[in-house]
N, C-alpha and C positions, 0 to 999 in steps of 0.2 A: 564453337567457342565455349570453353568454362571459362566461370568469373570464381573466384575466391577456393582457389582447390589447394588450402595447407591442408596440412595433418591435423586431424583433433586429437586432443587430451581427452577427449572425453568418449566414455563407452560401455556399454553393458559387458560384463563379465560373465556372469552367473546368473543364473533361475531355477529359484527350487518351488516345486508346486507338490501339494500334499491335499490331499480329497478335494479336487475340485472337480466336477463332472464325474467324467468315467475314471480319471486320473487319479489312482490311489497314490503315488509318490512318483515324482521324477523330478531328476535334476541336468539341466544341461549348461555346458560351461561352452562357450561364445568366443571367438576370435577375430579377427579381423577381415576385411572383405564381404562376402557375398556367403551367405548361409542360406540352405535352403531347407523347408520343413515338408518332409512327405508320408503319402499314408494313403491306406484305404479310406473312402469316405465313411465319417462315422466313430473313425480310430480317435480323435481328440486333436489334431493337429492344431483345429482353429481355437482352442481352449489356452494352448501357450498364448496366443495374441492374446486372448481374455484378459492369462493373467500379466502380460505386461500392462494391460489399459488399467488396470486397477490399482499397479505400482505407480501408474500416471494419473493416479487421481480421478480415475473413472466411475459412473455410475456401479456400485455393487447390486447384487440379486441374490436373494438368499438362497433360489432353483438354483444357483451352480456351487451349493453345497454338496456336495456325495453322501453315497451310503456307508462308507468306511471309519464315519469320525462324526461331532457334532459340530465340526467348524471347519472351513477349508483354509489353507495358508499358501502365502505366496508371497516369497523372499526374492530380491534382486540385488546383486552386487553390482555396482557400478564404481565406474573412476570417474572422478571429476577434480580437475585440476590436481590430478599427480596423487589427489586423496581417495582411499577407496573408501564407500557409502556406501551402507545397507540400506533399502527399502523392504519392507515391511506389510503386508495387510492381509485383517481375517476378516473374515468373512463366518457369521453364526448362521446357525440354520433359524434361529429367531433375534430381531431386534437390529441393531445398528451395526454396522462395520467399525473395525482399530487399523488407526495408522500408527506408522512406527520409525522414527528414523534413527538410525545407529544404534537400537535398541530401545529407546526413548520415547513413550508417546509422543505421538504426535497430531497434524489435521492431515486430512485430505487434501485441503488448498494449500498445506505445507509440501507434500507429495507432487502435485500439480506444480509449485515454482519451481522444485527442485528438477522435476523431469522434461520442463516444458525446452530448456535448451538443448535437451542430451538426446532424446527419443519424439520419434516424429509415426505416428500407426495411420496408415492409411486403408482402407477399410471399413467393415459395418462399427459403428459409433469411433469412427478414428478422430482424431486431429492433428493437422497442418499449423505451424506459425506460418505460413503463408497467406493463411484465411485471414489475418491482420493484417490492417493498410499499409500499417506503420512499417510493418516489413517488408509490402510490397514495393513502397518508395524507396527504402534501403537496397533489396537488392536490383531497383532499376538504377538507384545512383552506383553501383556495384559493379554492376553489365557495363554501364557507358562511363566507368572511369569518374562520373563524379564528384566533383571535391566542396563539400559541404563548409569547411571550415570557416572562409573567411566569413561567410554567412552568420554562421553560428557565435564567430566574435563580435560582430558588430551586432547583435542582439542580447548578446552578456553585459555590451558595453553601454546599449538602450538602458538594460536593466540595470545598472548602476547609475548611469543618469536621471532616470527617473526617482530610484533611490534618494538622491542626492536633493531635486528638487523638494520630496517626499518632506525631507528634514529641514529644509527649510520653508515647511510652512507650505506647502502643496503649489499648484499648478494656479496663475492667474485668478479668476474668481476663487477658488478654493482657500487662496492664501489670503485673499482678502475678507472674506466671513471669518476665517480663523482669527485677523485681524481685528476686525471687529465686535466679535465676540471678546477676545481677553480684556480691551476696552471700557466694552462696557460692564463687565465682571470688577475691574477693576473701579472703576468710578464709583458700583454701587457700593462696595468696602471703604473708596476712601470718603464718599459723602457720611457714613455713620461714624465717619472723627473716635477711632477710637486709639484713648492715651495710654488707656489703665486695664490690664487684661483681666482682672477679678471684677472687673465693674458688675461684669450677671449676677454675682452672688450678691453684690452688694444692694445693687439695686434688688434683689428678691426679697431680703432681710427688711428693704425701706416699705414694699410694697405691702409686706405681712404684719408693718405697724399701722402704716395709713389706712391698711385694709379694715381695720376694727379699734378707731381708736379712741372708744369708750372703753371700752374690755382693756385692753391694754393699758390705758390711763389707771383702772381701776387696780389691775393687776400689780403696777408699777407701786401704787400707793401702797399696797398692801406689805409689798416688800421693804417699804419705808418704816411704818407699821412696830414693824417683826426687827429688822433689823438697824434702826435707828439708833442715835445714840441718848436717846431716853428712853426708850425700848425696855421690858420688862427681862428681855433676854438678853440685852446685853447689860442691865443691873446683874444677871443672875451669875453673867460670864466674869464682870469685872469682881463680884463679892468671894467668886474662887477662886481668881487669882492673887487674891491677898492673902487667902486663907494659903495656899501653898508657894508663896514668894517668898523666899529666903531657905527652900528648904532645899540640899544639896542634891540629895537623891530624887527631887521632883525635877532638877533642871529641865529635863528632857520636855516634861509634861508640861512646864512652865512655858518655854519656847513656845509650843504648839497652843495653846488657851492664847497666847498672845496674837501667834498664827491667824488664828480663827477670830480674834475680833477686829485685827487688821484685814483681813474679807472682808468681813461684813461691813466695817467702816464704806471699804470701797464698792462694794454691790449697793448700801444703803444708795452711795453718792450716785452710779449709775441710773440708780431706780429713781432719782429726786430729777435728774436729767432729763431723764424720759419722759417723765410723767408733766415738767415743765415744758418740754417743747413741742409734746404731742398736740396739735389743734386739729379738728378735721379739716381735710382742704381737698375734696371731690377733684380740684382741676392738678396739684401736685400728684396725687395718686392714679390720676388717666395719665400725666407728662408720664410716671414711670412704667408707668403698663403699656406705654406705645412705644419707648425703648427698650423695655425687654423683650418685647415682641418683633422688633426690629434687630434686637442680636439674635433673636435665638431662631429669625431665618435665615441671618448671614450662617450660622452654625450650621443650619439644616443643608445649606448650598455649600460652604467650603471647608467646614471643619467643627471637629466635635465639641473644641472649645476656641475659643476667642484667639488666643497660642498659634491654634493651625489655621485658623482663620489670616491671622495676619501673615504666614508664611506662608499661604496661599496666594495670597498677594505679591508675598517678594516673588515666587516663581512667575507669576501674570507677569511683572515687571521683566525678565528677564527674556519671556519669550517675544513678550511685544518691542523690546531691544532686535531682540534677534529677526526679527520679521521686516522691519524698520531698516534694521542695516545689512538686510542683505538684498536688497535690490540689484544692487553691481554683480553680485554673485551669480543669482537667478537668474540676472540677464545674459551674461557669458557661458551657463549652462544650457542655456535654452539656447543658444547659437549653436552651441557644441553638438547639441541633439539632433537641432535641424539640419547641419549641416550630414551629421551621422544619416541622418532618415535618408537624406539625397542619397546618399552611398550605397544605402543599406537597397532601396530603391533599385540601382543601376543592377548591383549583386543576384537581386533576387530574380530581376528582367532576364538575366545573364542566365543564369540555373533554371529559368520555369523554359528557356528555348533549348536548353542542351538535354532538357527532361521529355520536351517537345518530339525533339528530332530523334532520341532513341527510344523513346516508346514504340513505332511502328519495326524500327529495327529487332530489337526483343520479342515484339511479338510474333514478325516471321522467323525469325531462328527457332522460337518453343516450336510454331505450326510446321516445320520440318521434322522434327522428332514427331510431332503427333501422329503427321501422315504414316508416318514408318511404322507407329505403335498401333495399326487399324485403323483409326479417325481421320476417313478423310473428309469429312463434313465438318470439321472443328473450326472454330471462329476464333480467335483470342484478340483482345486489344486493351489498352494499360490507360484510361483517360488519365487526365492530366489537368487541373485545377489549383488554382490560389495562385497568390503572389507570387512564387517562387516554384510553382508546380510541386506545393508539399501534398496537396492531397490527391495522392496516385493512388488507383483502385482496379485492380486485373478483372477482366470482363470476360465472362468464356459460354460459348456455345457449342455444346459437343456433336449435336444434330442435326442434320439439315432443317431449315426451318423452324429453327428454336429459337427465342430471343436471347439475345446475349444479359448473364445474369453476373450479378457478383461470384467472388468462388465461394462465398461460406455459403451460398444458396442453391446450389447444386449438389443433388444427393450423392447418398456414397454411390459406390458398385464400383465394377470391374474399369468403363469407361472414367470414371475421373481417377482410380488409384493410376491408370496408363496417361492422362492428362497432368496429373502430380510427378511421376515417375520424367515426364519429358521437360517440365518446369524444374525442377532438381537438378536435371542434366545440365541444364543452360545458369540455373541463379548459384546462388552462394552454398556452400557446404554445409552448414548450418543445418538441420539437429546433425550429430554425430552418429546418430542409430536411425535410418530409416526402415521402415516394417511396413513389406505390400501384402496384405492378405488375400486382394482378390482380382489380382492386377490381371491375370490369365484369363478372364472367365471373358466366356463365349471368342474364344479364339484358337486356332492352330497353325498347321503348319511355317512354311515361311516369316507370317505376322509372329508366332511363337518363338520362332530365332531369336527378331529385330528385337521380343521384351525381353528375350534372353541376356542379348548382346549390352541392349539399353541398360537393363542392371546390372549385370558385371561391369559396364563402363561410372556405372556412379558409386561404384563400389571402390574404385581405383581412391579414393579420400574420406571414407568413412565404412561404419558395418551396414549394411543391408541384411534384413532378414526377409527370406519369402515363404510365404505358403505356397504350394503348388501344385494344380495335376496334370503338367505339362513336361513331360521327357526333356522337350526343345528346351526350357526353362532352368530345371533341375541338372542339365547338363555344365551347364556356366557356374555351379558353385566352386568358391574352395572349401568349403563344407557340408556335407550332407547330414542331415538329419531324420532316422527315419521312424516314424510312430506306427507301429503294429496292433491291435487289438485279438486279444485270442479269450474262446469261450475256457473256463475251469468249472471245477466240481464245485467251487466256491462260488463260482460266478463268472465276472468280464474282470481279466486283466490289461493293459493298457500297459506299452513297454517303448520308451523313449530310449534312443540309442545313436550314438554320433557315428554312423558307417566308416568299415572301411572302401579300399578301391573294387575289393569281390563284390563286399555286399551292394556296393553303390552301383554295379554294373546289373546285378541281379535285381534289384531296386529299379532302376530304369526301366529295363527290359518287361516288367510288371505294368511300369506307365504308360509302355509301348504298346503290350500285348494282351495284356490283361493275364500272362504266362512268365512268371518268374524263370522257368528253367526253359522255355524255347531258345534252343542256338542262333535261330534267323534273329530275334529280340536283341540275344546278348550281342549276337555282332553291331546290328546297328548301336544298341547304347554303347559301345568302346566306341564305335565311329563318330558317334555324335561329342561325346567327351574328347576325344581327339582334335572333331574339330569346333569345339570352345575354346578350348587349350592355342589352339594356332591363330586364332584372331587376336 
């Protein structure tokens, strides 16, 4: 049984790699299906996986700089959603790696989002989204059909209930301290009676007479003194105003002399004021020092002046209205919720048994392919936990007598890329590029077939690329790929080349015999390509 086998959008195109390794330049362009990569060991073949893992945001090394440049580069064309995407990354022979999208600096964890749905490298330092739980519950509700939904709205519709309660003033106790609180906020503002919102300055102004009120008595006088109307200075103001009263051209100045002894009339009269009503009085001057100190910690609690103060208030009023009247509300919410939770309850009983009962199913369908793929000792099993059976976590043991482990805790190699390769077969399509680099290793004949056959069957709904030093393997491509290494006068050249059907036969016949040109080789490589082709 396959679960989820559309067509993807999404896919590598292209790869250009320039000094990486032994690889002075190569570019190879990608198509759909089953690609296979082959080579003497040695040639660079496993270098192409390198450099896709680095367009995936993979650890870089400065050792896989070459001798031909002081920086290795490695471009990937990809489609994704109908759009085609360059990735980008160098690698210096000292110092940090550059990422690059569509031209554009970029991060590595920018690289890593973009590639993590498109390319899936199985292999030394590969990654799987499989190895996430989150995706293992996804494709077990994938395999058994199911249907997540109604779940998923009646916990949207939690969250707007709750929401709702939120606003009005929280949950039970919660609504009731918040009650409590504005209350008492509000009490302590309306106990300090305030009418008159300049009272602080006022009161500051009274505090800085009673504060010193011999100084100020004395000061007051003085102004009387000076500016009284027996005052030497205002004999001196009123004897120049005679002297220049009636004259045309002094108007102006006339006006203004008159000006100035109309002040001082009225400052005298101030200063006579003050000076008369100033008495010391110790208990009026504590009254005003304990209500200034009483507004100016309502200020310090609700606002910068008296102004925000008291509109801090009209808000308290407003909320403890709203907390007050809405009981009816809360209470018909809280029905609603509880009756929701019931639901939500039955739903999730509903999904944590249909997650129950196909976990063991899923797991024997993978353990079918494994057997096939060499693993007869493999274990697999999906527990299954929480409310609703969301926390699903794939369990696998590849050897006899090995505890069964999570899958991100199982190392690479040969045995888990053929373990990932049988999990693919059965779960969702999902990445669009799957890359096995060591799916082969320690296997042949017949078993060689089965990982032949296995990939070209997962290839039927996305690209598969393989490394490979298995004939049996390399026979099931629709594309051959083959990497050469030859000594020159200069040094090692390194030659990446897409085969044709000659060279592919003669390519074979090499993985067979270790003899490019033996006839007994070339016949079987046609036989064996022949019979990939008929399956």
């Amino acid at each position: 049984m396959r679960v989820g086998t559309s067509k993807s959008r999404n896919q590598l195109l292209e790869l250009a790699v320039k000094n990486l390794g032994v690889i002075e330049e190569a570019s190879i362009v990608f198509g759909e299906g089953m690609t296979v990569i082959t080579g003497e060991t040695g040639a660079g073949k496993t270098l192409l996986v390198t450099a896709l893992q680095l367009l995936s945001g993979g650890r870089s090394d400065n050792s896989l700089v070459g001798i031909f440049n002081e920086e290795a580069t490695v471009e990937g064309r990809f489609i994704c959603d109908e759009d085609e995407v360059i990735l980008r990354r160098v690698i210096p022979k000292e110092g940090r790696s550059r990422a690059y999208l569509n031209g554009e600096l970029s991060t590595v964890g920018i690289l890593q989002k973009f590639s993590a749905p498109i390319v899936e490298i199985h292999g030394q330092h590969g990654y799987s989204g499989l190895s996430q739980r989150d995706n293992q519950r996804k494709a077990l509700d994938t395999f058994a059909s199911i249907d997540t939904t109604r779940l998923e709205n009646f916990r949207m519709e939690e969250n707007s209930l709750n929401a709702i309660l939120a606003e009005l003033g929280g949950v039970g106790g919660d609504r009731e301290k918040e009650l409590e609180l504005y209350k008492f906020q509000a009490a302590e503002i309306d106990e300090a009676e305030i009418v008159d919102t300049s009272e602080d300055e006022r009161l500051r102004s009274e505090e800085l007479l009673l504060g010193d009120v011999a100084g100020n008595r004395d000061s007051a006088m003085h102004v009387i003194q000076v500016l009284g109307s027996n005052s030497r200075f205002i004999d001196e103001l009123t004897d120049l105003l005679r002297e220049i009263s009636g004259r045309d051209s002094l108007k102006e100045l006339e006006e203004a002399v008159n000006e100035l002894l109309d002040k001082a009339s009225v400052a005298a009269s101030n200063a006579r004021g003050i000076a008369e009503s100033l008495e010391s009085d110790p208990e009026k001057l504590s009254q005003v020092q304990q209500r200034r100190s009483l507004l100016t910690g309502l200020r310090r609690k609700y606002g910068e002046t008296l102004d925000q103060v008291l509109l801090y208030r009209s808000d308290l009023q407003q909320k403890i209205e709203s907390i007050e009247g809405s009981d009816e509300r809360i209470k018909e919410t809280e029905e609603l919720l509880s009756k929701l939770r019931g639901e939500m309850a039955t739903e999730e009983e509903k999904i944590y048994q249909e997650r129950k009962k196909a976990a063991p199913k899923l797991s024997k369908e993978i353990l079918t392919h494994l057997v096939g793929l060499s693993l007869p000792h493999a274990v697999i099993e999906f527990s299954v936990d929480g409310k609703s059976g969301e926390n699903v976590e794939l369990l696998i043991s590849l050897n006899k007598g090995s505890e069964l482990q999570p899958l991100s805790k199982i190392a690479s190699g040969g045995e888990l890329s053929r373990a990932m390769l049988a999990l693919r077969l059965v779960l969702s399509v999902d990445p669009a590029t799957a890359i096995f680099d060591e799916v082969d290793a320690g296997i042949g004949g017949e078993v060689a077939l089965s990982v032949g056959k296995a990939l070209k069957d997962l290839s039927t709904d996305r690209q598969v690329l393989v490394v490979t030093h298995l004939a049996q393997v390399a026979a099931y491509a629709d594309t051959h790929i083959g990497v050469t290494k030859s000594e020159t006068n200069e040094g090692v050249e390194v030659e990446v080349v897409t085969l044709d059907d000659t060279q592919r036969v003669t390519e074979i016949s090499r993985m067979l015999s270790g003899s490019p040109d033996s006839k007994n080789a070339q016949k079987h490589a046609v036989e064996l390509i022949a019979a990939s082709r008929s399956q």
